[in-house]
C-alpha positions in Angstrom: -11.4 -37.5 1.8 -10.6 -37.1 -1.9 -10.4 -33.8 -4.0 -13.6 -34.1 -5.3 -15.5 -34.6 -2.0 -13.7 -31.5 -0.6 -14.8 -28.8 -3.8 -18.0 -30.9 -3.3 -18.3 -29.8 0.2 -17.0 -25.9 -0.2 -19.5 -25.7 -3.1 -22.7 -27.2 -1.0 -21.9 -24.9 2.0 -21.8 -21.8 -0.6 -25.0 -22.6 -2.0 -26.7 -22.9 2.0 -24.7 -18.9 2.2 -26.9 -17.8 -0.6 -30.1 -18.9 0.9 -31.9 -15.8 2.1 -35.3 -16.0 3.9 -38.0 -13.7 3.6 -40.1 -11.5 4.9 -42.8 -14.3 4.6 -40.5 -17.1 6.5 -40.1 -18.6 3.5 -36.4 -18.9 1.5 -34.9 -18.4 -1.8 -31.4 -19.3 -3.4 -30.2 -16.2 -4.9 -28.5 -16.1 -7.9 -27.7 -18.7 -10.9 -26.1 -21.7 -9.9 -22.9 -22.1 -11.6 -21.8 -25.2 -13.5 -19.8 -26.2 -10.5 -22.5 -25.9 -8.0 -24.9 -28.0 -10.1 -21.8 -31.0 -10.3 -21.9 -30.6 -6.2 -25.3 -31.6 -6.1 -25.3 -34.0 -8.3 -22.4 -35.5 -6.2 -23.9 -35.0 -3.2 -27.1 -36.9 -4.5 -24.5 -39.7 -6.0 -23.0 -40.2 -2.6 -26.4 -40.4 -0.8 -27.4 -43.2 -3.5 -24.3 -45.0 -3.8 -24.1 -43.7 -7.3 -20.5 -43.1 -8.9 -21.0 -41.3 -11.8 -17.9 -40.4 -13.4 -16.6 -36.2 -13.0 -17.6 -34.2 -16.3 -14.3 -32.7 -18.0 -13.4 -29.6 -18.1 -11.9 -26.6 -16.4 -12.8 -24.3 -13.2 -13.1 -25.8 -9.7 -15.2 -28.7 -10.7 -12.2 -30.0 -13.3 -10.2 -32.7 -11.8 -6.7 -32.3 -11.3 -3.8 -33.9 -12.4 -3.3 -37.1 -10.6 -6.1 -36.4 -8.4 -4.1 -34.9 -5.7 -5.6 -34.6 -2.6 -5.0 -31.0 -1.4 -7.8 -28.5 -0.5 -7.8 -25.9 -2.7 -9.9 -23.0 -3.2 -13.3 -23.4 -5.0 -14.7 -19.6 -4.9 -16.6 -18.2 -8.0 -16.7 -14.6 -8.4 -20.7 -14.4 -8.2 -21.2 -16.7 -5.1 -18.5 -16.0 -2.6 -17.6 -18.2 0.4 -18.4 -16.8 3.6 -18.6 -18.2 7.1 -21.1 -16.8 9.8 -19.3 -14.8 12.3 -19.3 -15.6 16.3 -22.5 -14.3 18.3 -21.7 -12.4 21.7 -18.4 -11.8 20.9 -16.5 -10.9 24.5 -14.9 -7.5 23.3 -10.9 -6.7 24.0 -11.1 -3.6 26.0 -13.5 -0.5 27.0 -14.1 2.1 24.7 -10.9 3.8 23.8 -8.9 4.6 20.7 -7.0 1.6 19.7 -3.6 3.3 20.1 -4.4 3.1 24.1 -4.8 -0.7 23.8 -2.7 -2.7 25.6 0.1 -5.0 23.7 -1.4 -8.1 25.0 -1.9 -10.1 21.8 0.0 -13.0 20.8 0.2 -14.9 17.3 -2.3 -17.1 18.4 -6.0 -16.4 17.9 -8.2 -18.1 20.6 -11.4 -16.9 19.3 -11.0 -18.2 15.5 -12.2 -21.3 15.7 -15.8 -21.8 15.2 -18.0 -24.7 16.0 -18.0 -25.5 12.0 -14.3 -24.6 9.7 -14.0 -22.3 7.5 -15.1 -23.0 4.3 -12.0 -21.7 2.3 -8.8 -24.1 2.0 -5.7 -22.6 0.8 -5.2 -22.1 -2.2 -1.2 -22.7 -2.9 -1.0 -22.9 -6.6 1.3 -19.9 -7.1 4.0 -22.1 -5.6 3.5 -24.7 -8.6 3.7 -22.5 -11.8 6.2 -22.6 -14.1 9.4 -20.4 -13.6 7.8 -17.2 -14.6 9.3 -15.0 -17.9 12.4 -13.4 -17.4 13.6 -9.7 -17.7 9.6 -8.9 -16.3 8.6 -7.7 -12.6 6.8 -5.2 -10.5 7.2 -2.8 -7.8 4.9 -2.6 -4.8 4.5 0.4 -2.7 2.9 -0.1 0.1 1.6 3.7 0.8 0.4 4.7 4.5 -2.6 6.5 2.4 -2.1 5.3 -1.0 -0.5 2.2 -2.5 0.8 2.1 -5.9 2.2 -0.6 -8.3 3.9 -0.4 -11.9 5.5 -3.6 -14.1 8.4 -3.2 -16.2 9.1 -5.2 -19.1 12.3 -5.4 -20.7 12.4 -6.3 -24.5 16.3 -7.7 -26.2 16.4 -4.5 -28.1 16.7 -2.6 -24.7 13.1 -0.9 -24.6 11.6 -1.1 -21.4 7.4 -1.4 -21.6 6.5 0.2 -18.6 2.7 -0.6 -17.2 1.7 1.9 -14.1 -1.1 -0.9 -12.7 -4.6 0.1 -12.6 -5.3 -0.8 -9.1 -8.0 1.2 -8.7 -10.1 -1.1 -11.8 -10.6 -4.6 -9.9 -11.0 -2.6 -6.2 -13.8 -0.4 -7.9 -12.6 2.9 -7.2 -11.2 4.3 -10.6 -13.8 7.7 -9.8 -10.8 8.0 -6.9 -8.1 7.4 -9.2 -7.5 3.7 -11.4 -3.6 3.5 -10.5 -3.8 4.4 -6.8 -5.1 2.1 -4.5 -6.9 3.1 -0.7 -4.5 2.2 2.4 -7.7 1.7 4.6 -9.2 -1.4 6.5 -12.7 -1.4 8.2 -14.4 -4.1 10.7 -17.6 -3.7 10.2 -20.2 -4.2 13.2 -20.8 -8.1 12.1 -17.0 -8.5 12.3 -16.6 -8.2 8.0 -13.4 -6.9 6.7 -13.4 -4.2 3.8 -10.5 -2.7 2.3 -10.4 0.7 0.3 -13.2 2.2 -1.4 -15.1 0.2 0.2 -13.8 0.6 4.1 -14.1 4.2 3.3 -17.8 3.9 2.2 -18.8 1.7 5.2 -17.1 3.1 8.2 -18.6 6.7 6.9 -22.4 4.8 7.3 -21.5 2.9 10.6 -19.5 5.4 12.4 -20.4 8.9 11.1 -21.8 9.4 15.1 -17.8 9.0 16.1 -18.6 5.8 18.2 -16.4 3.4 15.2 -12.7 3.7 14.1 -11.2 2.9 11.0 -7.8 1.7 10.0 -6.1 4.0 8.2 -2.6 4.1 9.4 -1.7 0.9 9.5 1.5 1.1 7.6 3.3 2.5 10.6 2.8 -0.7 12.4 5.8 -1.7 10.2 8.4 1.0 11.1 7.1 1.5 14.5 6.4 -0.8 17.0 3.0 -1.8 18.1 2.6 -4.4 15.7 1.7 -6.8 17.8 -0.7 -4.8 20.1 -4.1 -6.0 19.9 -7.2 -4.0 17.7 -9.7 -1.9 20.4 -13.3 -2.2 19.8 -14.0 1.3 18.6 -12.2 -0.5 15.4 -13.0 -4.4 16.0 -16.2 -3.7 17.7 -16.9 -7.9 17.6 -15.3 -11.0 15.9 -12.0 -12.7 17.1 -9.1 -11.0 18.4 -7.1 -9.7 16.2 -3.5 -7.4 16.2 -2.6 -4.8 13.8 0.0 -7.3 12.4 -3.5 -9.5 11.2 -4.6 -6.1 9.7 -1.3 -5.1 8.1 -1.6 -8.5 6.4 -5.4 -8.3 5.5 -4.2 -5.5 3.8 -1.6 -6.5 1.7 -3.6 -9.4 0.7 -5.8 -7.0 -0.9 -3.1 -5.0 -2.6 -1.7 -8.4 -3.8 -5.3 -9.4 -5.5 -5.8 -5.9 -6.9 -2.1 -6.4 -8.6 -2.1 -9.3 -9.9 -5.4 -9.3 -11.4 -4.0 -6.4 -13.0 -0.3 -8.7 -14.0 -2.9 -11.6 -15.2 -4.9 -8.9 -17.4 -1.7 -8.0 -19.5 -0.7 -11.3 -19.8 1.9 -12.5 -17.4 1.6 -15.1 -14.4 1.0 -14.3 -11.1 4.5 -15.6 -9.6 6.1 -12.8 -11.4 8.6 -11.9 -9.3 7.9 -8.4 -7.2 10.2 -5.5 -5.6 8.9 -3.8 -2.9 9.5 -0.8 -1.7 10.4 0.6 2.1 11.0 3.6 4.1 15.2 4.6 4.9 15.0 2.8 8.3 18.5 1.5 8.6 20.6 -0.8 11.5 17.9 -3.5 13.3 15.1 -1.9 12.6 15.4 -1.6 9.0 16.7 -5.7 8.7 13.3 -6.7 11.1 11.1 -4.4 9.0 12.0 -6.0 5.7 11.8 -8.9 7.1 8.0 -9.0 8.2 7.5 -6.9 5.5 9.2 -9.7 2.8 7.3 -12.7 4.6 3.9 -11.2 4.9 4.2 -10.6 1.2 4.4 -14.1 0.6 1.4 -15.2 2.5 -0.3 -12.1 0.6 -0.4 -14.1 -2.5 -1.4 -17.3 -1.4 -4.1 -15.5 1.0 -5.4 -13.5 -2.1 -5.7 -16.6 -4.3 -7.5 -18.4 -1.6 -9.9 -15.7 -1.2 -10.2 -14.2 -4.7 -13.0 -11.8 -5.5 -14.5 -12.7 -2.4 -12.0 -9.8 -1.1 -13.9 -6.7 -3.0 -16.7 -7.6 -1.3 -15.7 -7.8 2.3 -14.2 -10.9 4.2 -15.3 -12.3 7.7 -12.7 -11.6 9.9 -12.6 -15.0 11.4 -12.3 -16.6 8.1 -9.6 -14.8 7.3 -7.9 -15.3 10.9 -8.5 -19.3 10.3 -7.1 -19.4 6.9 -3.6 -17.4 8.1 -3.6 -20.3 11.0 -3.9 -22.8 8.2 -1.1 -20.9 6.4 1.2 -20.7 9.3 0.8 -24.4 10.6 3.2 -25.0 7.4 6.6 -23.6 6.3 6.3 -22.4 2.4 9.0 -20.2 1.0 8.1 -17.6 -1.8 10.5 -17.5 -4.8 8.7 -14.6 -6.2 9.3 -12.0 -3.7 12.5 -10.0 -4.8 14.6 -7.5 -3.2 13.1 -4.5 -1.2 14.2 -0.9 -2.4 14.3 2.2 -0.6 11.6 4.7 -1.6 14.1 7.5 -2.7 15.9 4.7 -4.8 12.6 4.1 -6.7 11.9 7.8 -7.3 15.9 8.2 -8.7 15.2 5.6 -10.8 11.9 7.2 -12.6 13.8 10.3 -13.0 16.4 9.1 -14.7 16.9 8.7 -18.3 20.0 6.2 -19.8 19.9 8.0 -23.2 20.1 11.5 -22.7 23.0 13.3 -21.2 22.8 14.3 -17.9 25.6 15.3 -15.0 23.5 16.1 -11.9 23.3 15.5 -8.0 19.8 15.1 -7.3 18.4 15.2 -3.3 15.1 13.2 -3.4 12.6 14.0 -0.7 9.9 11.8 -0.7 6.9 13.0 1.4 4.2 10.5 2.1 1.7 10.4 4.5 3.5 8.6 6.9 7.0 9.3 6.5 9.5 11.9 5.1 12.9 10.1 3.2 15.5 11.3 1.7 18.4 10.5 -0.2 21.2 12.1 -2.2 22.3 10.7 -5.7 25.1 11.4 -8.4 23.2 10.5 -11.9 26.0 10.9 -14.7 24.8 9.5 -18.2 26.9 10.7 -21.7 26.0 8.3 -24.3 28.6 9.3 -26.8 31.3 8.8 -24.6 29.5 5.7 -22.8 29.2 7.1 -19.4 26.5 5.5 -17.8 26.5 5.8 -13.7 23.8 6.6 -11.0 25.0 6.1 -7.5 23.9 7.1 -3.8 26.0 8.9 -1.5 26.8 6.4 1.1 25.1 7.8 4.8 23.0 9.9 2.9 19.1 8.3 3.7 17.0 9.8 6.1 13.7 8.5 7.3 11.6 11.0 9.1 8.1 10.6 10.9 6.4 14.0 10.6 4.8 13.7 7.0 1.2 13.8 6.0 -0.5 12.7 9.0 1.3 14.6 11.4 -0.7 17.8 9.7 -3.9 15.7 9.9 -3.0 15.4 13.7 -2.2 19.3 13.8 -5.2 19.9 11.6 -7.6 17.6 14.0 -6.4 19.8 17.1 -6.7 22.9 15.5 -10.1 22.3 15.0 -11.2 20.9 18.7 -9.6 23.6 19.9 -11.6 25.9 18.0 -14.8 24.5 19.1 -14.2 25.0 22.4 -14.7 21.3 23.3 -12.7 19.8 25.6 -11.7 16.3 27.0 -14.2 16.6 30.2 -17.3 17.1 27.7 -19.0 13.9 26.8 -19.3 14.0 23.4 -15.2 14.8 23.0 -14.3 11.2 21.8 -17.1 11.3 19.2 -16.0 14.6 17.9 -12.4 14.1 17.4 -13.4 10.2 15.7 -16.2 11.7 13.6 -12.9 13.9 12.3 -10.4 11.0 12.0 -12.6 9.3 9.8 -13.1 12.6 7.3 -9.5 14.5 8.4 -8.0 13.6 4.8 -10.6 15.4 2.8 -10.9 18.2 5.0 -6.9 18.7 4.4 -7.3 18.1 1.1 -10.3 21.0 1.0 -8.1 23.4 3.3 -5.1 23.6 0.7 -7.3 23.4 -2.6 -9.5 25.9 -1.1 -7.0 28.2 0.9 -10.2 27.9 3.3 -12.2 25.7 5.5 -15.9 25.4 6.7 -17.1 22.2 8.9 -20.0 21.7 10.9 -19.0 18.9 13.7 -21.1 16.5 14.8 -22.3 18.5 17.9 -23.5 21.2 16.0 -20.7 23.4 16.1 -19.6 25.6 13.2 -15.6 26.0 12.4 -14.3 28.4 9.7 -10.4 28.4 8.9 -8.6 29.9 6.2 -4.8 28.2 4.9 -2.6 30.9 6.3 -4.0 30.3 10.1 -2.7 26.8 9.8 0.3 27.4 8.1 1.4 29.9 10.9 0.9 27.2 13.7 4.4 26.5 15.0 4.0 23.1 15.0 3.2 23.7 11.0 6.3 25.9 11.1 8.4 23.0 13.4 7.7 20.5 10.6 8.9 22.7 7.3 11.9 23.6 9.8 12.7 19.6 10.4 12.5 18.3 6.6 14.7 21.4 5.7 17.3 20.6 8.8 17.4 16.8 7.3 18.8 18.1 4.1 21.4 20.2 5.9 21.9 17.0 8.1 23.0 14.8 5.1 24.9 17.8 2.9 27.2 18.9 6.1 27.8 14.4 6.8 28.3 12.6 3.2 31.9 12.9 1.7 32.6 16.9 0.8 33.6 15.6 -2.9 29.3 16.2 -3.1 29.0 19.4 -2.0 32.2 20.4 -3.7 30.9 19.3 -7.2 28.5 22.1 -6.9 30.5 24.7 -5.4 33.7 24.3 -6.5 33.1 22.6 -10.3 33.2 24.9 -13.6 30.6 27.1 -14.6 26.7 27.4 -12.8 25.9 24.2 -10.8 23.0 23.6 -8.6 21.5 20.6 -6.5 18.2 19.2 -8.0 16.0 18.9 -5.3 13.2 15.9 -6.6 9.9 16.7 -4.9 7.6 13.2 -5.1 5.6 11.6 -2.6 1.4 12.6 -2.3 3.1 16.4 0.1 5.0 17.0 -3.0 3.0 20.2 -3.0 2.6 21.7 0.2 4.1 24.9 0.6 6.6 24.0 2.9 7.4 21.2 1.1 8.0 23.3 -2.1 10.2 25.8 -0.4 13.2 23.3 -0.3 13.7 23.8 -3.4 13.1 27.4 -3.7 15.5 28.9 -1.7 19.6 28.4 -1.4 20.8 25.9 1.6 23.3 26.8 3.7 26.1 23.9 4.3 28.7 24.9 6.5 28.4 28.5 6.0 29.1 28.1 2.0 25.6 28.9 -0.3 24.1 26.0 -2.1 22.0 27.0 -5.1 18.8 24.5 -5.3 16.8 23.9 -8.4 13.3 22.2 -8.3 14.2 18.8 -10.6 11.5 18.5 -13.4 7.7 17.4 -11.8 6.4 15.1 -14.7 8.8 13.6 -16.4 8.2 13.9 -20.4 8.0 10.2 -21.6 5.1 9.7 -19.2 3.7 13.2 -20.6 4.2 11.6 -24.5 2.8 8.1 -23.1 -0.5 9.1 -20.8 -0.6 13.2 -19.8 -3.1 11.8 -17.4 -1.4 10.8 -15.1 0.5 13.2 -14.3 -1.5 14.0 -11.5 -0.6 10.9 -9.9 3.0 11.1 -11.4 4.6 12.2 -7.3 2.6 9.3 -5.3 3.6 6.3 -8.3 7.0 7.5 -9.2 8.7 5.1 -6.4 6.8 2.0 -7.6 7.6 2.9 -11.4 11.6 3.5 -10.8 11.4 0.7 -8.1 10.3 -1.8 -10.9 13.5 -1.0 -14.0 16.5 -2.4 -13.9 18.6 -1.8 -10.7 21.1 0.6 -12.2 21.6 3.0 -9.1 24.0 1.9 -6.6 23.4 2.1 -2.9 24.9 4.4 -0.4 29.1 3.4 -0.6 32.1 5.3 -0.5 31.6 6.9 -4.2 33.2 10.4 -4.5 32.5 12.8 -6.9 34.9 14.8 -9.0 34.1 17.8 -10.8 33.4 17.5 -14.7 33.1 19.7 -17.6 29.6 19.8 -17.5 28.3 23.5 -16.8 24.5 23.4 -17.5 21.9 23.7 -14.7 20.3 19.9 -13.6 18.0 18.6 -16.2 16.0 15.7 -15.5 15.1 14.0 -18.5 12.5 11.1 -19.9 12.4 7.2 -20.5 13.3 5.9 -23.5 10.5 3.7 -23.6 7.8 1.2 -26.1 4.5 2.5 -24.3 2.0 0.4 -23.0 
């Protein structure tokens, strides 16, 4: 079968999709046929007739290729599509129970993919045959558990750096969320369609407002923790093929790959560029596995997203997208554009820094994100006139924590069933407590803009709380207590040449304490760096290290709102100038001002 029979085929099948019948019996094509379509039937007529007539010139999916190789590719146009019907009767994986309760039964194969017809999209692996992309360019990827961020860095030969924070939120139709942060969330919808962020939002509040559905929302942790392999429960999958959350991890990224490199192709540059990505502190084993499945699911990301295209903003059957990973895993492809992984503190030391302003400061970052807590300590010494240029991290000085975010949506959730007076022997217990996973964010959100909550549940039942209630819950209280122990953890255990630079070194010293991550502001986050830190019964004066940096205020004041969720992506994607965790000491200088954190020297965008 040549080339042009195969885009013949994928086109013809698309047009049949678009056929919708009426309420008369009748059916219409929707749409306007593209150039490409109308070729297909003309093909198609040509083959039935024994006519050859030659293949029109040009480009899109109709163009013929050089050589005519015969590969599948992709043929998808952004107004018409490619879907394949999902599976009727669908034997669901387990009773109704939250998917955390599901048992790890799931293996890489998917028995339930196949369909009596295939799937109508063919991979689409031309990423893998560009030219070698341009050098001193690349972006950062940061997979958040709530948010996801991406920034490119382009370095110019009169040592500018053109930094772009990526407008993710454009192509995924979300920019009244925000246009450079992108929704962590997946939904299965009840005909077995995958949507991503805005969108998964939007559709799961519609389908499972009652409590009965689940959506994904946390699938990030399936990366640090285990489970990975554990199949989805049909309160999330309720129908389709069986899938694990390692499938949905991947969907996932797939989408964050589209979003970002539409966004790299918009500005110019190819979408091979090669990409940094960015992980918790997990160290030993675990750390090695994670950025392992974390570097190779990247890879199929891209060729995934090119295969499906735009076809992705508008929701995916879940067994086309199971059948084209199949196809993608019966070969072996590596992918040269996927570049080294970064820890997230590393990317936020890297956006604070500046190379051409003095500075002589230790700087603990604590990164809170929704689904994990990391820290890191780091010695940033710059002095231009006398060619000092050093930024290094203490060596055994990451910490990875998994209180964060979520576990106050957890706390938050309980506080409020418990309140109600519901409990797990009522019937509609389940629904409550979904009904509230699916909204938990914005109440949060609500609680500490508000300083006050009001919620009617889905029972009926009216719940008032105010801020200081929750923040006087001791599990509240355990989890200010454990960020604040971790920074006494890595003070008292990295080389005393760190601690001493503050204590013992000439004049006023104090440790900058970098607040970033979307907890940046909670009050017990904000307390770190409010009051002194006790390190082996010797006071350590703490400093709060600047929140917006001011290049970014001079570039685009807006965003300085999303400043602490993107700063990890936008440090994560300059040149690797900070050392990782060594044996570095540090001996005391003749600086004596306070920490100062200061901007970019940058071109704008």
């Amino acid at each position: 079968m040549t080339l042009d029979r195969i885009e013949a085929r994928i086109l013809l099948k698309n047009l049949l999709n678009r056929v919708k019948v009426l309420d008369d019996g009748s059916r219409q094509l929707s749409g306007v046929l593209t150039e490409d379509e109308l070729y297909a039937l003309r093909f198609a007529l040509d083959e039935l007739t024994g006519d050859r007539t030659p293949r029109p010139q040009g480009g899109g999916a109709a163009a013929a290729t050089e050589n005519n190789i015969e590969r599948p590719v992709a043929a998808v146009s952004p107004s018409s599509p490619i879907t394949e019907p999902c599976p009727t009767d669908p034997q669901p994986i387990g009773e109704f129970v939250d998917t955390d309760e599901a048992d790890d039964t799931a293996t890489d194969h998917h028995p339930e993919a196949s369909a009596d017809e295939p799937s109508a999209y063919f991979l689409n692996t031309s990423v893998l045959d560009l030219p070698e992309p341009p050098p001193h360019v690349r972006f950062c990827l940061d997979f958040g558990t709530a948010m996801s961020k991406a920034t490119l860095v382009q370095e110019h030969t009169d040592g500018l750096e053109e930094i772009h924070v990526l407008e993710l939120g454009v192509p995924a139709d979300q920019e009244e969320v925000s246009e450079t942060l992108l929704i962590s969330s997946v939904y299965i919808d009840d005909e077995g369609r995958l949507w991503f962020g805005k969108a998964a939002v939007e559709r799961s509040i519609l389908e499972g407002s009652d409590g009965s559905r689940q959506r994904l929302d946390n699938i990030k942790r399936r990366l640090t923790e285990e489970g990975g392999s554990e199949p989805v429960g049909s309160r999330a999958k309720p129908t389709g093929p069986e899938v694990t959350y390692g499938d949905i991890v991947l969907a996932y990224l797939t989408y964050l790959t589209w979003t970002a490199t539409r966004c790299v192709e918009q500005l110019g540059f190819p979408s091979n560029l090669p990409r940094r990505f960015a992980m918790p502190c997990l160290g030993g084993a675990k750390g090695r596995e994670t950025i392992h499945r974390l570097r190779t699911a990247l890879g199929e990301a891209q060729i995934l997203a090119d295969t499906f295209g735009e076809a992705l903003r508008d929701g995916i059957a879940l067994v086309d997208f199971i059948s084209v990973v199949d196809q993608l895993r019966a070969q072996q492809y590596d992918y040269p554009y996927i570049a080294e992984d970064i820890t997230e503190p590393l990317g936020v030391a890297g956006s604070i820094i500046s190379w051409t302003s003095r500075i002589d400061s230790l700087v603990l970052v604590v990164d809170i994100g929704a689904g994990t807590s990391d820290m890191s300590l780091y010695r940033l010494h710059v002095d231009p006139e006398k060619g000092v240029s050093s930024g290094v991290e203490a060596g055994d000085s990451s910490r990875v924590l998994t209180e964060a975010g979520n576990h106050l949506d957890r706390i938050l959730i309980e506080l409020i069933v418990r309140k109600s007076g519901i409990t797990s022997e009522d019937p509609v217990w389940v629904n409550v407590r979904g009904a509230l996973e699916l909204q938990i964010r914005d109440l949060k959100e609500t609680l500490f803009n508000d300083k006050y909550l009001f919620i009617t549940l889905m029972n009926g039942a009216e719940i008032e709380l105010d801020l200081g209630e929750f923040l006087e819950l001791p599990a509240v209280k355990s989890f200010g207590d454990s960020l604040r122990a971790a920074m006494v953890d890595i003070l008292e255990n990295v080389d005393r040449s760190w601690v001493d630079w503050v204590t013992v070194g000439a004049g006023r010293r104090t440790l900058a304490v970098a607040l970033t991550g979307g907890g940046a502001e909670l009050p017990m986050v904000k307390s770190l760096a409010e009051q002194p830190i006790s390190i082996n019964g010797v006071p350590i004066p703490v400093s709060r290290a600047v929140a917006f940096p001011a290049w970014l205020r001079e570039v685009d004041e807006g965003l300085e709102d999303d400043y602490p969720r993107i700063a990890v992506s936008l440090g994560g994607a300059r040149r690797r100038l900070i050392e990782r965790g060594g044996k570095a000491k540090v001996t005391a200088g003749d600086i004596t001002s306070t920490p100062r954190i200061g901007g970019y020297y940058t071109k704008g965008f």
